[in-house]
C-alpha positions as CSV (number, residue, x, y, z in Angstrom):
1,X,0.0,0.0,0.0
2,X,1.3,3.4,-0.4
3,X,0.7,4.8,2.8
4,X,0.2,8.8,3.9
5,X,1.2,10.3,7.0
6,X,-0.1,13.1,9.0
7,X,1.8,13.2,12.3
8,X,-0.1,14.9,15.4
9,X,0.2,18.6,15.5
10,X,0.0,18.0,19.8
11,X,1.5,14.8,20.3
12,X,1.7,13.3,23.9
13,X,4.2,14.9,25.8
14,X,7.0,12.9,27.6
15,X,5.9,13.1,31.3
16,X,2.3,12.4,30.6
17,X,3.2,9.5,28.6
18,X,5.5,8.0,31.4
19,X,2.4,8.6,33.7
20,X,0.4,6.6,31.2
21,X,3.0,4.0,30.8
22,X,3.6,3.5,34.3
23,X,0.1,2.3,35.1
24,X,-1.5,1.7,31.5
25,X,-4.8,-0.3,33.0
26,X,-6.3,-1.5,29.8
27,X,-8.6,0.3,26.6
28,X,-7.8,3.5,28.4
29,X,-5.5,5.7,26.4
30,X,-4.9,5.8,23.1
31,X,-1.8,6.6,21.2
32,X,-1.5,9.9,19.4
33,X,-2.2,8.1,15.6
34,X,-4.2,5.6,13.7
35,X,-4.5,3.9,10.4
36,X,-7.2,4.3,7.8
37,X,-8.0,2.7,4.2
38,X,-11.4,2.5,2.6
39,X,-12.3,0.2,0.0
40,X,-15.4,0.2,-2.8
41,X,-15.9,-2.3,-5.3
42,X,-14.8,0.3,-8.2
43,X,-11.7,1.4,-6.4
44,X,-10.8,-1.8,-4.1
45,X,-8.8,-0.7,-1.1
46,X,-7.4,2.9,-1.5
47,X,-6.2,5.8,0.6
48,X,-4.6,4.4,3.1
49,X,-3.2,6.9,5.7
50,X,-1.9,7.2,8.9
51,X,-3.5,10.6,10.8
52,X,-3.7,12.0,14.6
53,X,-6.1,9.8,16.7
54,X,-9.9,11.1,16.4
55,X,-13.2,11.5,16.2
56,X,-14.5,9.7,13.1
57,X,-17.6,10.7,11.6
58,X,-20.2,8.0,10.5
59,X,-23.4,8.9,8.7
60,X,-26.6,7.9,10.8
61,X,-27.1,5.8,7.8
62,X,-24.1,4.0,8.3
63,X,-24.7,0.1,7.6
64,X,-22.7,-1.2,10.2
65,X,-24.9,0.9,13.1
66,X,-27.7,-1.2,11.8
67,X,-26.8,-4.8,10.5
68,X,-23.7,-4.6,12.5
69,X,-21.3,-6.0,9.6
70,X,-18.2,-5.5,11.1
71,X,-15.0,-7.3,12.2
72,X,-12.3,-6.8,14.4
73,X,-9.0,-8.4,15.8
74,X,-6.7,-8.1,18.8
75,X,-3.2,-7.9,18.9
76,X,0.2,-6.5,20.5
77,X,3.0,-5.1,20.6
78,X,6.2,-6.0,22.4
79,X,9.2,-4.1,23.6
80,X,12.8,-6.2,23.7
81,X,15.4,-4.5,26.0
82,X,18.7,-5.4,27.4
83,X,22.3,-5.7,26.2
84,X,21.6,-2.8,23.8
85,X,19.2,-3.5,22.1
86,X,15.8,-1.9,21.9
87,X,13.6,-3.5,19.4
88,X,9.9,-3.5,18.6
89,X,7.9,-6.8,17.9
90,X,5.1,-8.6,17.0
91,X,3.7,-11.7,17.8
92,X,2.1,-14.1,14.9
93,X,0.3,-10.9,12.6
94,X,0.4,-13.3,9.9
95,X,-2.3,-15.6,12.1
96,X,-4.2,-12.4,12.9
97,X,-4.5,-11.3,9.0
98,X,-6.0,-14.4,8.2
99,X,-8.2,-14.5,10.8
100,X,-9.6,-11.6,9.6
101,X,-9.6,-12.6,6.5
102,X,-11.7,-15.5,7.6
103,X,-14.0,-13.1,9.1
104,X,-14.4,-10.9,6.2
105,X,-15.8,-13.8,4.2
106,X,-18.0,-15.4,7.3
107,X,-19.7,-11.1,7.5
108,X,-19.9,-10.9,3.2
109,X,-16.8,-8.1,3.5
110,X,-14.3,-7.4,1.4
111,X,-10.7,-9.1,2.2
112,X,-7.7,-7.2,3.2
113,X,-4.9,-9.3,2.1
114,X,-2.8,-10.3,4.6
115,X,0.6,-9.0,3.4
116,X,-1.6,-5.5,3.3
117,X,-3.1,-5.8,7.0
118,X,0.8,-6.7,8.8
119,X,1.7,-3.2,6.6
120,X,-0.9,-1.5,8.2
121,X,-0.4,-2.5,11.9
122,X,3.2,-2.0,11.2
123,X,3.2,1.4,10.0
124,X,1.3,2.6,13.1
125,X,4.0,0.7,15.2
126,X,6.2,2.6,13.4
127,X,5.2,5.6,13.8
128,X,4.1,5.6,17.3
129,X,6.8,3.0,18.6
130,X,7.2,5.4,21.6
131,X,3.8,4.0,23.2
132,X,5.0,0.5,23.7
133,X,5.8,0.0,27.5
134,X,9.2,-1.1,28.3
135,X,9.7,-4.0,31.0
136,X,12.4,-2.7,33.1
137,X,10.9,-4.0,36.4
138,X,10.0,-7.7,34.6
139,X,6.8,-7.3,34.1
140,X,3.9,-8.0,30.9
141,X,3.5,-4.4,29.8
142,X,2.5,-4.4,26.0
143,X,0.9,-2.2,23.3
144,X,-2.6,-3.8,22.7
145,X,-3.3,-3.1,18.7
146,X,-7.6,-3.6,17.7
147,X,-7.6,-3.7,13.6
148,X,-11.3,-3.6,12.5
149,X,-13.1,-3.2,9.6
150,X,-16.7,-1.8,9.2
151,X,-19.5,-1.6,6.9
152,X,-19.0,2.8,6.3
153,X,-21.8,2.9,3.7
154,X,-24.8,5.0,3.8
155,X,-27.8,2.7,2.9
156,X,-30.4,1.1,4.9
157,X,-30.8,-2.1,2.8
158,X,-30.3,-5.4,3.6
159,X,-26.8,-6.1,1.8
160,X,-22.8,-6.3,1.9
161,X,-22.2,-2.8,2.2
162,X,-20.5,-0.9,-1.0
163,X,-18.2,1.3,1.2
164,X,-16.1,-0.2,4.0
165,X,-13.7,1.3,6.5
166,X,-10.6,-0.7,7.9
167,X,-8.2,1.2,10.9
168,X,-6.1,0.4,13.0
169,X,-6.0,1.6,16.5
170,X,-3.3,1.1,19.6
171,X,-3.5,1.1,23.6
172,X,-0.6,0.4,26.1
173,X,-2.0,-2.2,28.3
174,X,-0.7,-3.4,31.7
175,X,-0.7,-6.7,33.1
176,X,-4.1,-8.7,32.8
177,X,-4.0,-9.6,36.6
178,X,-3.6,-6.9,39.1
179,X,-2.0,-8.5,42.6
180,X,-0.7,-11.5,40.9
181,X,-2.5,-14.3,39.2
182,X,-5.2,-15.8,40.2
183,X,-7.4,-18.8,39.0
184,X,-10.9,-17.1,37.6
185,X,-14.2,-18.5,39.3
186,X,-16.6,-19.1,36.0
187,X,-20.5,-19.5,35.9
188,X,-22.1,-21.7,33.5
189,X,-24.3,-20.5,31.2
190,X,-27.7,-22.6,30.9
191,X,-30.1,-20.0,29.3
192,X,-27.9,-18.5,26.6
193,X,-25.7,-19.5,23.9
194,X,-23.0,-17.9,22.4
195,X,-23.1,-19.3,18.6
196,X,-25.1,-21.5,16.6
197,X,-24.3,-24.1,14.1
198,X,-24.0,-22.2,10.6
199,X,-23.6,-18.6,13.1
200,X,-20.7,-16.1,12.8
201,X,-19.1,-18.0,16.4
202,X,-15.8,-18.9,14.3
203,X,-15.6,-15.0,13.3
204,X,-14.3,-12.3,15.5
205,X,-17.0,-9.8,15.1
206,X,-18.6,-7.6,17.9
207,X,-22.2,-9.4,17.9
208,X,-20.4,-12.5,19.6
209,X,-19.1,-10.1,22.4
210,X,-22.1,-8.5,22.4
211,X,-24.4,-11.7,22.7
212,X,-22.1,-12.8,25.4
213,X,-23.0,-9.5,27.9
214,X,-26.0,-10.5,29.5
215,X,-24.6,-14.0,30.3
216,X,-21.3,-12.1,32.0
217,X,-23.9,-9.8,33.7
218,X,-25.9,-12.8,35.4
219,X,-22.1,-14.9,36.0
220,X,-20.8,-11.3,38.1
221,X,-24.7,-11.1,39.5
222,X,-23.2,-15.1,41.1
223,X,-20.0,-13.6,42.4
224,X,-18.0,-14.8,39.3
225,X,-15.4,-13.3,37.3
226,X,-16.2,-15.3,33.5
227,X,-19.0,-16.9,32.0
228,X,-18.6,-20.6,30.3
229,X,-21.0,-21.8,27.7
230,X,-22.5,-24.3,26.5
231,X,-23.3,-25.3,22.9
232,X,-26.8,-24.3,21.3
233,X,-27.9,-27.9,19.8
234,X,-27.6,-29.9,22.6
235,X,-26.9,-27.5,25.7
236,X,-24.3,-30.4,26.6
237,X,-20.6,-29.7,25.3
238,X,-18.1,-26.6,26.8
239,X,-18.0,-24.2,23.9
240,X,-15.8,-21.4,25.0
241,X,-15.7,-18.5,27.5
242,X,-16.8,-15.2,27.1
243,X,-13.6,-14.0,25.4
244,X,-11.1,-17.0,26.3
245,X,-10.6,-20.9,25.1
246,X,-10.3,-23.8,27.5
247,X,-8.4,-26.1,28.2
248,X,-8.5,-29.5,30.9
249,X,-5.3,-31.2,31.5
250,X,-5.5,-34.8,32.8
251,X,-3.7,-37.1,35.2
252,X,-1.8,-38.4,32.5
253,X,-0.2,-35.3,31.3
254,X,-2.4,-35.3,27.8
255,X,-4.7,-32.0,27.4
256,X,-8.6,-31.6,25.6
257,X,-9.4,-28.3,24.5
258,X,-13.1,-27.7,23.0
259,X,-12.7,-28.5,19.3
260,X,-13.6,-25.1,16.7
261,X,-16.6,-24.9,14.4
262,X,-18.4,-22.4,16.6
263,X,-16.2,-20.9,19.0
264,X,-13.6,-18.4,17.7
265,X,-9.9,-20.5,16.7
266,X,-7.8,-18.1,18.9
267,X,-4.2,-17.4,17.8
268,X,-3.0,-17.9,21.9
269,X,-5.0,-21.4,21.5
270,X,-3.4,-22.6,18.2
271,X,0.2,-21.2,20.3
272,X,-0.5,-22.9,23.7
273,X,-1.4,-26.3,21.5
274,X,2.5,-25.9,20.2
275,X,3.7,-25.8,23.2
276,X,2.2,-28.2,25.1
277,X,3.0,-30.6,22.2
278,X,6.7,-29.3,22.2
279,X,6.6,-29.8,26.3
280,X,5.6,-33.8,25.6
281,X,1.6,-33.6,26.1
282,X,-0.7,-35.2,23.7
283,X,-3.9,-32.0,23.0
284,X,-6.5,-33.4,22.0
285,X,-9.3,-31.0,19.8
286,X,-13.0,-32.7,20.3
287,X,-16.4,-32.0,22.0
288,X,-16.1,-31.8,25.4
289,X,-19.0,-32.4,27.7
290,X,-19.8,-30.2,31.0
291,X,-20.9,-34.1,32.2
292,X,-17.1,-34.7,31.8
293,X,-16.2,-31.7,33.4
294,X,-18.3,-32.5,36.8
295,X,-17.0,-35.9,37.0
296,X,-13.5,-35.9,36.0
297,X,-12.8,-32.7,38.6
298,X,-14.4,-35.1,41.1
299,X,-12.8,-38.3,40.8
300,X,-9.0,-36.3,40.3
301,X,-8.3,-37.1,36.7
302,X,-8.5,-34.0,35.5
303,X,-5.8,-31.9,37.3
304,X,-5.9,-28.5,36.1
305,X,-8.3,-26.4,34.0
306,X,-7.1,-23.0,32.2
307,X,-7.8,-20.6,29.9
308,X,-6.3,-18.4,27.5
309,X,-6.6,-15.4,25.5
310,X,-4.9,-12.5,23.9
311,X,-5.4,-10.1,27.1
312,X,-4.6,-12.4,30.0
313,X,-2.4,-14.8,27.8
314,X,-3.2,-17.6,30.0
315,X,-5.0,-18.1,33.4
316,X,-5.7,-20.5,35.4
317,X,-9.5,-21.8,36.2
318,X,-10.8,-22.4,39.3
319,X,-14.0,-23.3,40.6
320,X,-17.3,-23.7,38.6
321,X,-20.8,-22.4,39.7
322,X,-24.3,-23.3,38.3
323,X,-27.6,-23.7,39.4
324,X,-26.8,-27.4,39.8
325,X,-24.3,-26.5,42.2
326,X,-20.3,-25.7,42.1
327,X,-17.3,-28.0,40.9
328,X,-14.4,-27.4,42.9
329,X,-11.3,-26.3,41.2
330,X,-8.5,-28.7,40.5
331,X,-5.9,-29.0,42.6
332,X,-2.8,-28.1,40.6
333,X,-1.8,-25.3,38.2
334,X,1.3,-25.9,37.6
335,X,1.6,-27.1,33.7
336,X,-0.9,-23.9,33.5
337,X,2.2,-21.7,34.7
338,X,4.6,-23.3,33.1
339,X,3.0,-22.9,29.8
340,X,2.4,-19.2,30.9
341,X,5.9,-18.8,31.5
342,X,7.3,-19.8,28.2
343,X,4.6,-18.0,26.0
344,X,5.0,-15.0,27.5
345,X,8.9,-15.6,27.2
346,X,8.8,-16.3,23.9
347,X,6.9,-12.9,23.6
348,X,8.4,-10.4,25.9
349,X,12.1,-11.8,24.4
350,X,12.8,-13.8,27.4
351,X,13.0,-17.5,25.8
352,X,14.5,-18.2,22.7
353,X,11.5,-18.2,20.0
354,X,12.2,-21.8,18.8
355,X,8.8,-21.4,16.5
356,X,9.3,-18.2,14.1
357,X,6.5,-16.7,16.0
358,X,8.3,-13.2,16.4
359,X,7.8,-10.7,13.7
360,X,10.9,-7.3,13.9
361,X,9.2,-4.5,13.0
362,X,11.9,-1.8,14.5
């Protein structure tokens, strides 16, 4: 793409960015840029451009206000320090660009090509590189990145939208788990499903986050911090959480994670499944029923339970509520950690990445 660039007239100044990067929290601040490129049939992808963060203005017309055709994805950006060096990263884009791509197809949007979506979210990197925490005190600070792509047309009818916005936005995020980690109490979900056979549960698009809401609402309402569900055929196999995969680790050392169809294939999952293979455990992909859950917990075979996602990278899962009563949580979580350990490693330039997984972008 051939990419414009409008830096900020007011940028962030240094000691208010310090403050910021000092205690980031999470979808707070904003960096002082983002990326835009609009696409129409006639003209495919064009104007691409990098401009001081804003405001946009949408017509009230706008498709995506009203048939919600959109897509998104969720990224970051990592800071390696230490013997002189100072570089900027990122971690699997490639994975990202396709899921997106993916997505596009599943919500009848035009595709950004891959090569064109790693440009993007490298040029804003680029440009505001300053924004990425460092780790001086050893700790997970990160740049989180949300591409998305939206349906910009104004027209009311019922059809793939003939103008479409994709950008590129950026937020320095601190560590998931203030206090140290914890594992995350979960309520199950009986009333509500999250995706359907045929639905748009494989594509990362807001209307999955949004149908998850109410469900999160009732699981906090139990004293919970997630919300599991269950699938919407038979209401009998573990789909996913809210915004995290699963995994249960048995006695045995071999792992089962929820296999994909209708829950989103997250690019942590398809990492933690290296891993563990690499570590010696045998993952396993297949439906996984909350029967299973209930009795393996109870007789000791399955040892730990965790889950993972781009935010908290990977957490450990304790007890499970319902209004059949709780599950205990296992009693280990140590694979959990020690998987935790090397992904965020491999990230954060602390392990040698033995997989490629790193992409240099300064």
């Amino acid at each position: 793409m051939q990419i414009t660039t409008t830096l900020s007239a007011n940028p962030t100044d240094d000691a208010r960015l310090a403050e910021i990067l000092s205690n980031p929290g999470f979808g707070t601040h904003f960096s002082d840029h983002m990326f835009t490129v609009e696409w129409t049939p006639d003209k495919g992808w064009y104007d691409a451009r990098i401009t001081p963060y804003g405001p946009i203005t949408l017509d009230p017309a706008a498709a995506v206000l009203h048939y919600a055709q959109e897509t998104f994805e969720g990224m970051k950006a990592y800071r390696h320090q230490g013997e002189g060096e100072d570089t900027l990263w990122l971690f699997r884009p490639e994975a990202n660009a396709e899921r997106m791509k993916r997505s596009s197809h599943r919500l009848a949007l035009p595709v950004l090509e891959p090569a064109d979506f790693v440009e993007a979210v490298e040029a804003l990197v680029k440009v505001d590189g300053r924004w990425v925490p460092a780790n001086d005190d050893g700790g997970e600070k990160t740049l989180y990145l949300r591409p998305f792509m939206f349906a910009s047309e104004k027209f009311l009818g019922v059809r793939p939208a003939q103008h479409v916005t994709f950008m590129v936005i950026s937020s320095p995020a601190g560590a998931y788990f203030k206090g140290g980690i914890k594992p995350v109490t979960l309520w199950l979900a009986e009333d509500y499903t999250r995706a359907g056979r045929g639905g748009m549960g494989a594509a990362k698009t807001g209307g999955n986050y949004a149908s998850s809401l109410v469900a999160q609402q009732e699981a906090t309402a139990q004293g919970c911090d997630q919300v599991v569900f269950l699938d919407a055929q038979e209401g009998r196999y573990v789909e996913e959480l809210g915004g995290m995969n699963l995994y249960f680790v048995y006695d045995d050392g071999s792992i089962v994670t929820p296999e994909t169809g209708t829950i989103l294939e997250g690019i942590t999952r398809a990492s933690i499944i290296q891993l563990a293979e690499k570590m010696g455990h045998q993952v396993t992909e297949r439906k996984f029923g909350i029967d299973e859950w209930r009795a393996d917990v109870a007789s000791g075979r399955i040892t730990e339970i965790f889950a993972c996602g781009t935010a908290a990278v990977v957490t450990p899962v304790g007890s499970l509520k319902s209004k059949d009563g709780d599950v205990p949580a296992p009693a280990s979580t140590d694979l959990t950690m020690r998987i935790r350990e090397a992904l965020v490693g491999v990230q954060l330039g602390r392990a040698d990445d033995t997989f490629g997984w790193m992409h240099q972008v300064v």
